[in-house]
N, C-alpha and C positions, 0 to 999 in steps of 0.2 A: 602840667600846663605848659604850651608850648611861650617861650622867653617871644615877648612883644612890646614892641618901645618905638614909639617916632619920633625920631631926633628932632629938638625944639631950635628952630635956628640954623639948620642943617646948613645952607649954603653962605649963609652970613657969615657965620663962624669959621668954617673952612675958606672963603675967599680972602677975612680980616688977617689968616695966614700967613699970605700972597706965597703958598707952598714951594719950593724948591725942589726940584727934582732930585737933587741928590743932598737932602739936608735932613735934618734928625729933630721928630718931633715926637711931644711927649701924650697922651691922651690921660690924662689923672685921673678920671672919671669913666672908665672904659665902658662901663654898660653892655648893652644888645653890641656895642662897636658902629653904630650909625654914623659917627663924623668918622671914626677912625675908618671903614670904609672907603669913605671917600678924599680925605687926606693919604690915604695909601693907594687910589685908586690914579693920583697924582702923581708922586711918586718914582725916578725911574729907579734904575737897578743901585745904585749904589744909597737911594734915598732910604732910610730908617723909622718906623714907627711902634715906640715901646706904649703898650698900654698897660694900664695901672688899675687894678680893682681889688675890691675887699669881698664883693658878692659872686661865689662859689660857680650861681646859676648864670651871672651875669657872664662871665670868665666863658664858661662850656660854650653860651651862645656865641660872643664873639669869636671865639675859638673857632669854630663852624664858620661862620659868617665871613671873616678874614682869611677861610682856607686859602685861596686864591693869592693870596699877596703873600704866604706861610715862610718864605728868604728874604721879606724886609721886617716884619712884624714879629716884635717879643713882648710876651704878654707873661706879667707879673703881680700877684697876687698877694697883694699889700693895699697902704693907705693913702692916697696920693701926700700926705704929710709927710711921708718918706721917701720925697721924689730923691732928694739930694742921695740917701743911701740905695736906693733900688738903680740908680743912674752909675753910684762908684761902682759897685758892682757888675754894673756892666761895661765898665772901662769908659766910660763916657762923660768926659767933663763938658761939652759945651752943647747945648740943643738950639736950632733954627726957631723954634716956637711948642708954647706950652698950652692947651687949653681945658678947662675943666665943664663939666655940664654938670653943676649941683643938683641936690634934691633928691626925691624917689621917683623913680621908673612907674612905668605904667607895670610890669609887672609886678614889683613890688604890693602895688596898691590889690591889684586883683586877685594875688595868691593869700588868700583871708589866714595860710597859716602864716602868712609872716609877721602877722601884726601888728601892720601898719596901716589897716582903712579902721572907718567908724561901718562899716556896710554892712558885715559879716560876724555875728557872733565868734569872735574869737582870741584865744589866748593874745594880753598886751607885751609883744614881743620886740619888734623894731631894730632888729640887730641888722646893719648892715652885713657885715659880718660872722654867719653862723657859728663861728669856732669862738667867739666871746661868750664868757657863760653869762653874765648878765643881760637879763631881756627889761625891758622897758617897766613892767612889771615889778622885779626884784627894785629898780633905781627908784619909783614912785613908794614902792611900800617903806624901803629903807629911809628915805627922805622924810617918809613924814614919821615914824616913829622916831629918826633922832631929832626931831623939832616936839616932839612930844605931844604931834597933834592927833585927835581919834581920827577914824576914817569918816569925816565931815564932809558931805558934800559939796555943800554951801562953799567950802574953801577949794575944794578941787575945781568947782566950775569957774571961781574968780580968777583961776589959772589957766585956764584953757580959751582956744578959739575959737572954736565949734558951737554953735549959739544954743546949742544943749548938752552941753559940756556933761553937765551933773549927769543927764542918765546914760550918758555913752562911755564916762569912764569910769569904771568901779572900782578902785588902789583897791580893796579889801578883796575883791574875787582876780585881778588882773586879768581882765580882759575887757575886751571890747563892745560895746552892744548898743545897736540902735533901737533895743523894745524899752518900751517903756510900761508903767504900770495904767492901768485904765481908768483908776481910781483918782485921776483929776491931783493926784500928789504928785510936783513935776523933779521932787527927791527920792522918789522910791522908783526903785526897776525892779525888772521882773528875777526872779530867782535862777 
């Protein structure tokens, strides 16, 4: 699946900037690279743009997408939590502007193996980060065995926001699923 993301805020965000031609900014949220684009598109030659990401596919896309600007922009494959050490690292104590675009990508949502939608039957994953062994899954079933609770629906869906919580998240199968059962029982899903 081709990496597809439209930057939410695109010019707001980069204007709220007021970008520097020759100043050094951080993208913490690197994504597809949609602001970092156009904050580097800004930019002159001695101006800097490190971007920061944890997702693999995220990184390759921007990677591509930022060819063009490839002698101002260093892209780094971390948390943005770790701005402070990914910045020592790069000899860089002081930055002109930081910005983050939280949340999930649109690709995220559409690649049904990442397991992050309710759309797609599919394993409950949600690692931003593919190199983490724990998936969403393992954190859900662990949690409720050390709370000692069986795999109750009824408790999973008072946990959730999805106005059908109970048959979209199964902790006992970990995954995903919008079917439900037909039989008018709105706790039972399909197998």
């Amino acid at each position: 699946m081709i990496f597809e993301h439209k930057s939410v805020l695109l010019m707001e965000t980069v204007d709220s900037l007021n970008v520097k031609p020759d100043g050094i900014y951080v993208d913490g949220t690197l994504g597809g690279g949609g602001h970092a684009y156009e904050v580097s598109r800004r930019l002159g030659e001695k101006g800097r743009l490190i971007g920061i990401d944890q997702d693999a596919d995220a990184i390759a896309a921007a990677t591509e997408r930022l060819l063009p600007f490839k002698d101002k922009v260093t892209i780094v494959r971390s948390n943005y939590k770790n701005i402070r050490e990914v910045l020592f690292n790069l000899g860089i104590e002081k930055v002109d502007g930081i910005y983050l675009d939280l949340g999930v990508s649109s690709y995220q949502l559409d690649t049904a193996d990442r397991g992050f939608s309710y759309r797609e039957d599919a394993p409950l994953d949600m690692r931003m980060d593919q190199r983490n062994d724990k998936t969403a899954a393992d954190i859900v079933n662990a949690y409720r065995e050390r709370a000692g609770d069986p795999p109750d629906r009824d408790d999973t869906a008072a946990r959730g926001d999805h106005p059908r919580c109970d048959p979209c998240k199964d902790p006992r199968r970990g995954r995903t699923s919008g079917k439900t059962d037909i039989s008018g029982d709105p706790h039972r899903t399909e197998p």
